[in-house]
Backbone as CSV, one residue per row, in Angstrom:
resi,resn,N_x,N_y,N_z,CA_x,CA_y,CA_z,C_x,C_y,C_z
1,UNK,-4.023,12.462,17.804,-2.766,12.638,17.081,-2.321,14.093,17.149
2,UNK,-0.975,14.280,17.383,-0.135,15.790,17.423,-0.307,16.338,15.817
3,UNK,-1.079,17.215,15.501,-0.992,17.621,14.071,0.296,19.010,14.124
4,UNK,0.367,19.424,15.367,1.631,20.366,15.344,2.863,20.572,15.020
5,UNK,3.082,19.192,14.792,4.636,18.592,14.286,5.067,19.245,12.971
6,UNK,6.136,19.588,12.951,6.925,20.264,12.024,7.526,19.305,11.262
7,UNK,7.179,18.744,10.178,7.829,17.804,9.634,8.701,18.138,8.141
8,UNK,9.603,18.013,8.176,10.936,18.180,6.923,10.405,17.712,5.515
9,UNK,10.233,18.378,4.608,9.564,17.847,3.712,11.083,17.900,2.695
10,UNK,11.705,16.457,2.417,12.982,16.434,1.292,12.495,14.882,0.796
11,UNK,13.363,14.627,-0.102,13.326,13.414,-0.613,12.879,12.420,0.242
12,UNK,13.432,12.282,1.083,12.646,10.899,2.320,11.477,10.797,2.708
13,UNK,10.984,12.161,2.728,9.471,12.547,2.786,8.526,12.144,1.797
14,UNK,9.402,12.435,0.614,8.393,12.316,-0.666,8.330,11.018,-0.754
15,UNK,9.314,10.010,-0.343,8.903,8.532,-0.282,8.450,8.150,0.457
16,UNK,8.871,8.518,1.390,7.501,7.741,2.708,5.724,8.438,2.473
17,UNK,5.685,9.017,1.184,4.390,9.715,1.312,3.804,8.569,-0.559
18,UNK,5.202,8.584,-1.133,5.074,7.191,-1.752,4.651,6.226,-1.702
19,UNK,4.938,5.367,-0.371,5.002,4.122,0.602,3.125,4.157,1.071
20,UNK,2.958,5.542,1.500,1.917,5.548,2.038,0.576,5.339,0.750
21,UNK,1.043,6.138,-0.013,0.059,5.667,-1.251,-0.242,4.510,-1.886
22,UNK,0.798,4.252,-1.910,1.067,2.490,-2.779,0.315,1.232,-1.755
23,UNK,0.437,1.973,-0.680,0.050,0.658,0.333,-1.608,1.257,1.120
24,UNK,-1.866,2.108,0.585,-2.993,2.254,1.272,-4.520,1.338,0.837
25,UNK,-3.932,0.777,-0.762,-4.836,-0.270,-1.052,-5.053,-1.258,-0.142
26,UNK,-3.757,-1.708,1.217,-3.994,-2.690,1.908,-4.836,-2.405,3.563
27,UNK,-4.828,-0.823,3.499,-5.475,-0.274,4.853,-7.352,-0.475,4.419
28,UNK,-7.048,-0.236,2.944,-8.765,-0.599,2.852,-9.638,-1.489,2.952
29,UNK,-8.562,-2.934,2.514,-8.801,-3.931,2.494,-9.268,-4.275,3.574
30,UNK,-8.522,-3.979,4.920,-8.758,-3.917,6.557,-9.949,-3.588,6.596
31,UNK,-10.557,-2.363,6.328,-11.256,-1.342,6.713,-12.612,-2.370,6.016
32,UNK,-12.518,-2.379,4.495,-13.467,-3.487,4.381,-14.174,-4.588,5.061
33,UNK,-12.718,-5.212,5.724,-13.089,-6.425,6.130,-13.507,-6.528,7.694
34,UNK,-13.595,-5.114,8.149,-13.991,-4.827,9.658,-13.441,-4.418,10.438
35,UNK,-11.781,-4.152,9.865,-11.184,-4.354,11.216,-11.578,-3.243,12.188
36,UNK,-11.248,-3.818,13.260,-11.754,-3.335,14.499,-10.668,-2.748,15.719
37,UNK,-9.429,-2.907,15.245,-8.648,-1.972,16.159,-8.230,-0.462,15.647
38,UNK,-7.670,0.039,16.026,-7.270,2.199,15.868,-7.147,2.109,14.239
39,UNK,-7.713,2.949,13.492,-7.297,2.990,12.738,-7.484,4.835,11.933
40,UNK,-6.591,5.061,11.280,-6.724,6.665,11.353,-5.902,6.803,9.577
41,UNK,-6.599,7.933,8.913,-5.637,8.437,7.998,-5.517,10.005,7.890
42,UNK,-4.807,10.372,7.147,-4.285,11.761,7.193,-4.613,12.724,6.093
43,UNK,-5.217,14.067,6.081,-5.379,14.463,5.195,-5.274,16.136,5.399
44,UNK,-5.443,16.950,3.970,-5.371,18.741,4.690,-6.516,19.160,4.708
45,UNK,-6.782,19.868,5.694,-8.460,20.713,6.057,-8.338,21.604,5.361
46,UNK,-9.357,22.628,5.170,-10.045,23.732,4.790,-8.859,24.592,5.003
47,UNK,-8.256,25.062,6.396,-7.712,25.666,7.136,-5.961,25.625,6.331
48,UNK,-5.780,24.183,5.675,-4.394,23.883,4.753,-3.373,23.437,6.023
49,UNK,-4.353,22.620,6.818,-3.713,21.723,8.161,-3.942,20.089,7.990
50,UNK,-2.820,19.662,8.186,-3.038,18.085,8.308,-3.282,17.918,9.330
51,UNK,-4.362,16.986,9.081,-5.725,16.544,10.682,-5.424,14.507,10.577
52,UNK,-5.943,14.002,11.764,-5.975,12.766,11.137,-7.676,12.686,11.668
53,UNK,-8.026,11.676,10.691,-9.126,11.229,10.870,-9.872,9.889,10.927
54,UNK,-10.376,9.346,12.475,-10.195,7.926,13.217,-11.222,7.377,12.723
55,UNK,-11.635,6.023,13.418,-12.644,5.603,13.227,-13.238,5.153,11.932
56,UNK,-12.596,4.849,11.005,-12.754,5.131,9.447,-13.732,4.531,9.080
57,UNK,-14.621,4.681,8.501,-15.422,3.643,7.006,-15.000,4.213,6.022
58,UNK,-15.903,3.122,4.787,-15.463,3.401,3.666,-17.134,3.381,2.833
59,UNK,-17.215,4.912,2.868,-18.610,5.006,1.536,-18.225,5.693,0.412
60,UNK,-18.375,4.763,-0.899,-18.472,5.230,-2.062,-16.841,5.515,-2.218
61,UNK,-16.785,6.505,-2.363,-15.203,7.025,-2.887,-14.818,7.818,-1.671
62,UNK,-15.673,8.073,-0.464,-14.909,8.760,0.714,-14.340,7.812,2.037
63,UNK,-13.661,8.322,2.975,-13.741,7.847,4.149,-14.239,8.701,5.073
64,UNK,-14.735,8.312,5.713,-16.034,8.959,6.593,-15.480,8.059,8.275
65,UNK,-15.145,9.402,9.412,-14.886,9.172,10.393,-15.173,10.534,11.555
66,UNK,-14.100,10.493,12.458,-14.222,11.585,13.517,-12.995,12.440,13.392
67,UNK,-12.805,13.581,13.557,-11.659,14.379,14.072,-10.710,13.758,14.654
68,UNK,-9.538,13.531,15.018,-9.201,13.154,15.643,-9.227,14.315,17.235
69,UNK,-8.743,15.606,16.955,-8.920,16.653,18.057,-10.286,16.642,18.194
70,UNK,-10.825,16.390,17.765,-12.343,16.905,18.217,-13.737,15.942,18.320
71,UNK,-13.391,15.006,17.651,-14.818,14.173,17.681,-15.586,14.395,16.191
72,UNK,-15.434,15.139,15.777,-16.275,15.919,15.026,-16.432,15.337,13.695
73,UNK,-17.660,14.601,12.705,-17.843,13.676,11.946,-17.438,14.301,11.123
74,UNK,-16.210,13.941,9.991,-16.249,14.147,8.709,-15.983,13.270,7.655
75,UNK,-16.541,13.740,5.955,-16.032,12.919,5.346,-14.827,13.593,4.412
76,UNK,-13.994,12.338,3.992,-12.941,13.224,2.693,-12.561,12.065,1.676
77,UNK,-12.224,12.950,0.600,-12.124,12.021,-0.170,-10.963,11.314,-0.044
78,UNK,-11.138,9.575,-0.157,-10.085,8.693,-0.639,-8.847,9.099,-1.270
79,UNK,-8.839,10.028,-2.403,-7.702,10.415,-3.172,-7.290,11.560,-2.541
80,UNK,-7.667,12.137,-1.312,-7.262,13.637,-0.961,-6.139,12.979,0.654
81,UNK,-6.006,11.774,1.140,-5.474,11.414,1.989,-4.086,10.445,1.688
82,UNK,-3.523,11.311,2.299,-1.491,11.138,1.941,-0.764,10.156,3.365
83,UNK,-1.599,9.761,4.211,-1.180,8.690,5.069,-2.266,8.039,5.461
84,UNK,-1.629,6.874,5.755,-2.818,6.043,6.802,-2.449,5.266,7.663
85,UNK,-3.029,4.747,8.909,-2.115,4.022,9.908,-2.820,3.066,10.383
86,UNK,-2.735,1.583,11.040,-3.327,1.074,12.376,-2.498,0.769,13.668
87,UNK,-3.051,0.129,14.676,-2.424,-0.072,16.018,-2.877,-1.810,15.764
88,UNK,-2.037,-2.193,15.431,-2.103,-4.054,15.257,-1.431,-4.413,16.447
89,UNK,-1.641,-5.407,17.811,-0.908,-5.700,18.721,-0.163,-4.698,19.589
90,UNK,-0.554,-3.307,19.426,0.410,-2.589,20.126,1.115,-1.581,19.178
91,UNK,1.134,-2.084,18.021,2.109,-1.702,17.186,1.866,-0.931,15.799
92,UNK,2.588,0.188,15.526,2.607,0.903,14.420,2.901,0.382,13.047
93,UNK,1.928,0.050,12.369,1.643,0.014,10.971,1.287,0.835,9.938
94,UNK,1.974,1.154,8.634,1.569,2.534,8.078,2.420,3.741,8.835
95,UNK,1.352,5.013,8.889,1.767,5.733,9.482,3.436,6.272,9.217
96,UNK,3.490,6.575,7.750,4.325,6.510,7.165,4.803,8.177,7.314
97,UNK,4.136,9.609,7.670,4.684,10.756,7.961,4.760,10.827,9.394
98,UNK,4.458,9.452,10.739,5.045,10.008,11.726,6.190,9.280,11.877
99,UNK,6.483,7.733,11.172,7.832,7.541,11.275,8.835,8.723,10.665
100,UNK,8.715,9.205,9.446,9.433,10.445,9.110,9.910,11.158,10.104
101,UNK,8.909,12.060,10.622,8.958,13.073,11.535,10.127,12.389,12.466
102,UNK,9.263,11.041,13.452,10.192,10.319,14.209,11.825,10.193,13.817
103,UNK,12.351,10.083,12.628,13.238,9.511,12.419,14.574,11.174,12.257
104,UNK,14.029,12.049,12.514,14.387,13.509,12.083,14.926,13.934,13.987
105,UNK,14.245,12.932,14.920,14.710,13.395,16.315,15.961,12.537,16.726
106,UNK,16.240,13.519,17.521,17.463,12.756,18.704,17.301,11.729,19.389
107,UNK,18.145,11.050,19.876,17.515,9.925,20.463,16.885,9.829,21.685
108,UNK,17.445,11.037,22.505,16.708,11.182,23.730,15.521,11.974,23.351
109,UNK,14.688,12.966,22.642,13.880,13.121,22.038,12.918,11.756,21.513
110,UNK,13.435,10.971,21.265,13.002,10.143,19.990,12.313,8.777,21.398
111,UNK,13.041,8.876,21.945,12.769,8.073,23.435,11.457,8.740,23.578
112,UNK,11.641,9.895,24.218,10.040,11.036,24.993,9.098,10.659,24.005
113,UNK,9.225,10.563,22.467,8.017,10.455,21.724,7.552,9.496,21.571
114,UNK,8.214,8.370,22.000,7.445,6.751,21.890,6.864,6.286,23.069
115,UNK,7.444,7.216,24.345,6.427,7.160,25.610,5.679,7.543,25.755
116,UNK,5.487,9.014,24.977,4.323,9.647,24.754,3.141,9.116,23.802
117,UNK,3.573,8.555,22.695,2.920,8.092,21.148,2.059,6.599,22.163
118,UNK,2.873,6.327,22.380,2.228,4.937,23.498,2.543,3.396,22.539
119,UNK,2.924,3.416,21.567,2.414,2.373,20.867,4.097,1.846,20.159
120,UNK,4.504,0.896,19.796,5.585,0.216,19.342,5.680,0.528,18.039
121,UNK,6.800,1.756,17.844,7.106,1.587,16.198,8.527,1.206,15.904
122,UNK,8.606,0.278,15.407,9.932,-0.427,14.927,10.011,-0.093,12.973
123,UNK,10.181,-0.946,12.154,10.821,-0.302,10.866,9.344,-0.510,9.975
124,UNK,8.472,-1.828,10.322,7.326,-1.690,10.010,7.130,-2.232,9.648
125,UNK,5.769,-2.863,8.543,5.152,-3.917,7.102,4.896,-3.030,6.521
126,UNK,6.233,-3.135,4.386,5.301,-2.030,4.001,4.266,-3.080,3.222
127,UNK,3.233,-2.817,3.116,2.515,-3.473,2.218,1.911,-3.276,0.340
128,UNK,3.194,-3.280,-0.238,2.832,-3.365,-1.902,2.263,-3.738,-2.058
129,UNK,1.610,-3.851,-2.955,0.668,-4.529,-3.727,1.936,-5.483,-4.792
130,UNK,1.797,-7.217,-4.792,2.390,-7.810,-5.504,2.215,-7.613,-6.908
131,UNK,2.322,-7.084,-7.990,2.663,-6.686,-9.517,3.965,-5.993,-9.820
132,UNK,3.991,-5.798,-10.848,5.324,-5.589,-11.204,4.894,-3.548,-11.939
133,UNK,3.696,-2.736,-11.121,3.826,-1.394,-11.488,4.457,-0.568,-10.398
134,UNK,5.213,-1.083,-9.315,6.048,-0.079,-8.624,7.320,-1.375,-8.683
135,UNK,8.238,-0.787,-8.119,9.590,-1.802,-8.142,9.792,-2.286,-6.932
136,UNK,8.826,-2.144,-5.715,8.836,-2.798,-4.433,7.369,-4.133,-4.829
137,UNK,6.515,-3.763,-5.437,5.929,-4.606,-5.772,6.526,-5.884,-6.966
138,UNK,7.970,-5.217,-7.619,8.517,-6.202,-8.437,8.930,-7.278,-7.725
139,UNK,9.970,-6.372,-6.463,10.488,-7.551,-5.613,9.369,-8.229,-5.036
140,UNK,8.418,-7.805,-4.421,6.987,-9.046,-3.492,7.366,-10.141,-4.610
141,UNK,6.754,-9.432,-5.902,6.315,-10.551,-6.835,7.429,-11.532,-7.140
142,UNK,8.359,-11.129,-7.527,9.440,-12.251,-7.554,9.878,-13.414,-6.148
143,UNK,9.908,-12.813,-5.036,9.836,-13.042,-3.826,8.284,-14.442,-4.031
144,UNK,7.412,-14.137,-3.848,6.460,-15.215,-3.901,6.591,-16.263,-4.767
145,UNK,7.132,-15.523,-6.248,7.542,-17.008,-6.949,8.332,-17.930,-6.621
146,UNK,9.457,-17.557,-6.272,10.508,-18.469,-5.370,9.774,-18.989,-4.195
147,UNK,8.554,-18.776,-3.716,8.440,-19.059,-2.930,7.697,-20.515,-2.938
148,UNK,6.954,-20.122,-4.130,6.357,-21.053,-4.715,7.230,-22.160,-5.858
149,UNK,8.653,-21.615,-5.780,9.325,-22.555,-6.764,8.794,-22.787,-8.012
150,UNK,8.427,-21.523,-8.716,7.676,-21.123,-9.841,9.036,-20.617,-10.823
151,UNK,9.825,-21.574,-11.389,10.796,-20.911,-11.736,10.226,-19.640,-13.369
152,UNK,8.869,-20.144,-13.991,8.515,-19.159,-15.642,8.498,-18.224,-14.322
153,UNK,7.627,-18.254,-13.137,7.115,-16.729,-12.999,8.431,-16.209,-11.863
154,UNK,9.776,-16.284,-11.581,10.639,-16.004,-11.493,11.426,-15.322,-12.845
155,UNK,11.148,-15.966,-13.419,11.870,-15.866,-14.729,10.857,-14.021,-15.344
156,UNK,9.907,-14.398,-15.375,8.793,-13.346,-15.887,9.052,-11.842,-14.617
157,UNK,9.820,-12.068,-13.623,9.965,-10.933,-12.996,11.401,-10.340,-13.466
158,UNK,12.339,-10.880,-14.244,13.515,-10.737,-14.893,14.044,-9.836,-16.324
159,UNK,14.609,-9.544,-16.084,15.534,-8.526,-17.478,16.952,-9.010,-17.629
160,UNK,17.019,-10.161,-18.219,18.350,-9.962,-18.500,19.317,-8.943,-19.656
161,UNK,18.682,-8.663,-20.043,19.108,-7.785,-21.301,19.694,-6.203,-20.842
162,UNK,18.385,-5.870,-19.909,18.533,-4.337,-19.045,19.498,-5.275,-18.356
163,UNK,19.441,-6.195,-17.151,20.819,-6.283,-16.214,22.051,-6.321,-17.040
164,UNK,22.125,-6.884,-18.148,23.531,-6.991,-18.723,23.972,-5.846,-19.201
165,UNK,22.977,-4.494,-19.769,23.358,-3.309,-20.261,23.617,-3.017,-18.441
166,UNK,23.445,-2.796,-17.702,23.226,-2.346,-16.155,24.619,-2.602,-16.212
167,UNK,25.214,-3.833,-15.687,26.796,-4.457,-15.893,27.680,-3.775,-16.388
168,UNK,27.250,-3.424,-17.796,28.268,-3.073,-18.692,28.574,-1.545,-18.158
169,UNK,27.707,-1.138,-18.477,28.007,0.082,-17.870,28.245,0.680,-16.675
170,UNK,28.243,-0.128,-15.886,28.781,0.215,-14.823,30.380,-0.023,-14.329
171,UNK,30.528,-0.616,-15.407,32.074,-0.986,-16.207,32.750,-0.447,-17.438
172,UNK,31.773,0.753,-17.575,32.141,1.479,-18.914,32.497,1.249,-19.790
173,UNK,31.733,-0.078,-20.221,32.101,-0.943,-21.223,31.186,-0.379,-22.194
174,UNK,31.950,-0.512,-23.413,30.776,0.054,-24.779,29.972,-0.641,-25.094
175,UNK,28.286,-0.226,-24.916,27.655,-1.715,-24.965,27.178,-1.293,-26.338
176,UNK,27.384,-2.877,-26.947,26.598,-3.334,-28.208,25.307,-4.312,-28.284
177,UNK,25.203,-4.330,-29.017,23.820,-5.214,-29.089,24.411,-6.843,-28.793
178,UNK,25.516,-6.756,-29.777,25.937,-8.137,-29.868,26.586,-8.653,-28.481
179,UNK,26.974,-7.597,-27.390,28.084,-7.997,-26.098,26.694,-8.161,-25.646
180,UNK,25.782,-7.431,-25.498,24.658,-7.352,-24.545,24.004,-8.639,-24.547
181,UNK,23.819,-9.276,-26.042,22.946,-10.559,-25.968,23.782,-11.601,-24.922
182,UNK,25.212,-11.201,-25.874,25.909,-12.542,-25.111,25.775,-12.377,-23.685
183,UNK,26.025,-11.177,-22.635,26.085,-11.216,-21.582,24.568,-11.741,-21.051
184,UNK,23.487,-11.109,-21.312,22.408,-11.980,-20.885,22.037,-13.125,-20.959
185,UNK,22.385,-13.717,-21.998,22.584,-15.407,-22.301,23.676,-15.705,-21.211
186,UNK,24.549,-15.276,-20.278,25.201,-15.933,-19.814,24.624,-15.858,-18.394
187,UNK,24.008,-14.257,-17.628,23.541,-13.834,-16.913,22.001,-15.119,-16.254
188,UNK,21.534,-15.294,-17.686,20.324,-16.161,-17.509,20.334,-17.508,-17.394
189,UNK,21.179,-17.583,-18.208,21.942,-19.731,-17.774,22.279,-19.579,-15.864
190,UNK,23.640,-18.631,-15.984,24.012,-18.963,-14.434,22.671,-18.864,-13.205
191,UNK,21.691,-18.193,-13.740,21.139,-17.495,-12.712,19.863,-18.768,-12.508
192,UNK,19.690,-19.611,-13.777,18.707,-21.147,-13.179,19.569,-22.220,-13.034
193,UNK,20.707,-22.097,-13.661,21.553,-23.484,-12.873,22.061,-23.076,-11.448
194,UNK,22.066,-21.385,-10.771,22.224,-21.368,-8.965,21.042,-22.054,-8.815
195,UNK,19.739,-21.587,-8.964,18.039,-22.404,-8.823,18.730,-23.504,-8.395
196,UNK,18.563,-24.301,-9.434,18.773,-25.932,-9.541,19.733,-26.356,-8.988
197,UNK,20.617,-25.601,-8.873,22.126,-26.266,-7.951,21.349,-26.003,-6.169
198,UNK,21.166,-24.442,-6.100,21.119,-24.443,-4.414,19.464,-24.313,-4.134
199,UNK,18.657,-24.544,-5.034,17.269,-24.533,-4.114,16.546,-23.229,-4.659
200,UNK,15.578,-22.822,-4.607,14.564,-21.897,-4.511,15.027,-20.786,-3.110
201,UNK,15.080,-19.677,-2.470,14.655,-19.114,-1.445,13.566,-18.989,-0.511
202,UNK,12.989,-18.816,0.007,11.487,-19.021,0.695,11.667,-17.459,1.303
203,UNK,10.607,-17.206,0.938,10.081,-15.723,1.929,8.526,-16.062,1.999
204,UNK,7.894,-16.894,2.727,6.995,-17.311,3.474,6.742,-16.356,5.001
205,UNK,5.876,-16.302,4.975,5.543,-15.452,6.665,6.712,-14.635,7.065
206,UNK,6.858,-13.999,5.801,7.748,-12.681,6.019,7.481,-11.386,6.757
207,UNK,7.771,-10.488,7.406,7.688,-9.321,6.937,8.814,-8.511,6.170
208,UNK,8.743,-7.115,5.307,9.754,-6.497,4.829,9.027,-5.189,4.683
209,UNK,10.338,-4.242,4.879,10.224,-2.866,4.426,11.686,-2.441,3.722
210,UNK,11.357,-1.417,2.715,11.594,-0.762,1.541,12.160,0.495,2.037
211,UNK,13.579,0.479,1.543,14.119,2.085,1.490,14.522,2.132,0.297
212,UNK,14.424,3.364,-0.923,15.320,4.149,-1.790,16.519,4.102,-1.814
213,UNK,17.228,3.523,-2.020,18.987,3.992,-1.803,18.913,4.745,-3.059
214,UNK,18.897,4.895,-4.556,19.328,5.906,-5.290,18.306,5.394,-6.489
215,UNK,17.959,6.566,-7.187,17.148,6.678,-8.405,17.747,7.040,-9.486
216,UNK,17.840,6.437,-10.924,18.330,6.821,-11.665,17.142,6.826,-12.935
217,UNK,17.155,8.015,-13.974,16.204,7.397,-15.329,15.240,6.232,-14.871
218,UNK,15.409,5.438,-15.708,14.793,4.277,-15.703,14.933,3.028,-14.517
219,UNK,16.110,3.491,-13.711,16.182,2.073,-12.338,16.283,2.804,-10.947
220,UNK,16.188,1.823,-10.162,16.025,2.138,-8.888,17.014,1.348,-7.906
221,UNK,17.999,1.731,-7.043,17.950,0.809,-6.318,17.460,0.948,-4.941
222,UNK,17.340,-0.561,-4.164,15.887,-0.465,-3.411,16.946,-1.058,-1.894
223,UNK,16.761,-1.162,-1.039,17.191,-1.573,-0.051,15.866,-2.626,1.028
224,UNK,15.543,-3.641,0.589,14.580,-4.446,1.223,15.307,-5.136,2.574
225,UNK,14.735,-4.746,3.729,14.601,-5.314,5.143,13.896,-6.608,5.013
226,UNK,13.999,-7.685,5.451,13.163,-8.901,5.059,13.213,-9.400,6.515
227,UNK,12.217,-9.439,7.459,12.129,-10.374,8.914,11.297,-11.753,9.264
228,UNK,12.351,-12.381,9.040,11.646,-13.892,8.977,10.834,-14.494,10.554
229,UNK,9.599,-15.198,10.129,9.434,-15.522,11.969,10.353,-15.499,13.113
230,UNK,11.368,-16.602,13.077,12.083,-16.705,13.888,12.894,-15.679,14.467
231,UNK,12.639,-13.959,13.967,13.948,-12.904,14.541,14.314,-12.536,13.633
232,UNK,15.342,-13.402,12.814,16.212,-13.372,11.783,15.754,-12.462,10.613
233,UNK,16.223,-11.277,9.988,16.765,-10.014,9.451,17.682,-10.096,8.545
234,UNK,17.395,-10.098,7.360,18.234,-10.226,5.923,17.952,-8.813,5.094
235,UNK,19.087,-8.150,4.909,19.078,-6.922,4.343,19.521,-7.449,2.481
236,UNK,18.321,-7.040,2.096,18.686,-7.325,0.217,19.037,-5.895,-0.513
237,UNK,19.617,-5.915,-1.313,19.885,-4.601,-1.985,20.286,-4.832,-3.650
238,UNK,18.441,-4.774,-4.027,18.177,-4.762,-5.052,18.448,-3.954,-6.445
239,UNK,19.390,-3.553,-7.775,18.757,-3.060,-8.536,17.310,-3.510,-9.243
240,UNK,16.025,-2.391,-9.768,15.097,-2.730,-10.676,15.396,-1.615,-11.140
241,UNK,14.630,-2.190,-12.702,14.610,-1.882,-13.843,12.524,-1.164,-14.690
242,UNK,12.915,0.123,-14.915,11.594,0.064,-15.708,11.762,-0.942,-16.961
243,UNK,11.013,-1.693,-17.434,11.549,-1.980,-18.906,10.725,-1.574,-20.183
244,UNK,10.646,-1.865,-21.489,10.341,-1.697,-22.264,8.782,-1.978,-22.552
245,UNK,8.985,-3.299,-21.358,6.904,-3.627,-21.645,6.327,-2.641,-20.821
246,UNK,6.809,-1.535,-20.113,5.959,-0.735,-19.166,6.037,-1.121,-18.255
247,UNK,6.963,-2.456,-17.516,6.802,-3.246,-16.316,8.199,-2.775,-15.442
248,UNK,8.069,-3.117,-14.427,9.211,-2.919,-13.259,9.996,-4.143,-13.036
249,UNK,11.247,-4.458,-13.581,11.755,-6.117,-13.399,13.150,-5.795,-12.516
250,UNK,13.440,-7.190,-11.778,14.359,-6.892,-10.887,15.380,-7.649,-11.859
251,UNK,16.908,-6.566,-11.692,17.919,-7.050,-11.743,18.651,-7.659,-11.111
252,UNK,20.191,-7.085,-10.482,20.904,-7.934,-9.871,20.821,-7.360,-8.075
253,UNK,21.455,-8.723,-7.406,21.465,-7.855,-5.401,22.702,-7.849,-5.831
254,UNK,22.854,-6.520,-4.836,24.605,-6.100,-4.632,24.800,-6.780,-3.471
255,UNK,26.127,-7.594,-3.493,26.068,-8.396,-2.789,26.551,-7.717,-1.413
């Protein structure tokens, strides 16, 4: 791996270094379970250089591998590493500060580095963890219930109360307690008689990745890529909500 790269450290950075954290519970899982193709994560040396380091196991609380420049055995700690990557089929998974970097070049640039890099990076799998403590893991989780036609645990990924204050104000409407109930009582009827009128959704043998479109206080909105087997590419654009239980619930898609 090129550790020479000059990479832009702004907001996009700090999320794709987000992305990389949140999902590195699923590189371990790999790593646990054997896998056996490239696998590398990223961390700063002694020196205050990001190195990657291949070959990974997992002892105790470290990962323990080779240099990537050098061969050279080391271990580091689990919590001291800010990316991680594999080569699945050819293809770039993770590896969430060289898409960055990547995405900062020209296109004829950006060409030279994927002939050089050798390996297929397209937009990616991010892999959340399904719960409702980040707001990409709100959407998985809601996403599987529908999938499962679970309308309580659809329902249990929901705020109508935050979406209807969300509404109002975004209509500069003076919200009261009393407009707010009513609007969520209306928000929550329409939203299981669509269910029951048009069906459940299916996101079965999906993949999806997660962009930031804007952060506010307490919500987020999220921009989910969703690629179904067949090709087919559905762009969702989620508000979520922190709420009051400490949980992350999804509001409304802009349509």
């Amino acid at each position: 791996m090129n550790n020479s790269a000059k990479i832009e450290e702004n907001d996009l950075y700090n999320y794709n270094l987000y992305k990389a954290a949140n999902t590195l519970w699923y590189f371990n899982e790999l790593i646990h379970a054997g896998f056996s193709g490239y696998n590398s994560v990223k961390f700063k040396n002694k020196e205050g250089v990001y190195v990657w380091l291949e070959k990974v196991n997992i002892e105790d609380i470290y990962f323990v591998g080779e240099l990537a420049e050098n061969g050279i055995s080391q271990q580091v700690l689990i919590n001291d590493v800010i990316d991680w990557m594999i080569i699945e089929d050819g293809r770039l998974i993770g590896g969430y500060t060289i898409r960055h970097y990547r995405d900062t070049l020209d296109e004829d640039t950006k060409v030279s580095f994927d002939n050089d890099f050798g390996v297929k990076i397209d937009d990616g799998n991010d892999f959340f963890k399904p719960d409702l403590v980040t707001p990409e893991g709100a959407i998985i989780t809601i996403e599987n219930f529908y999938s499962e036609k679970n309308l309580m645990g659809v329902l249990s990924c929901k705020d109508f109360m935050e979406e209807a204050k969300h509404l109002l104000e975004e209509r500069s409407v003076n919200v009261t307690e009393e407009l707010q109930l009513e609007i969520a009582g209306t928000l929550k009827a329409s939203f299981i008689e669509d269910l029951e009128s048009n069906g459940f959704p299916s996101f079965n043998n999906i993949e999806r990745n997660f962009i930031l479109m804007e952060k506010h206080d307490n919500k987020c909105l999220i921009r989910e890529k969703v690629i179904y087997p067949d090709g087919v590419t559905v762009n969702n654009t989620l508000w979520v909500a922190y709420s009051e239980a400490q949980e992350w619930k999804v509001l409304n898609n802009i349509e």
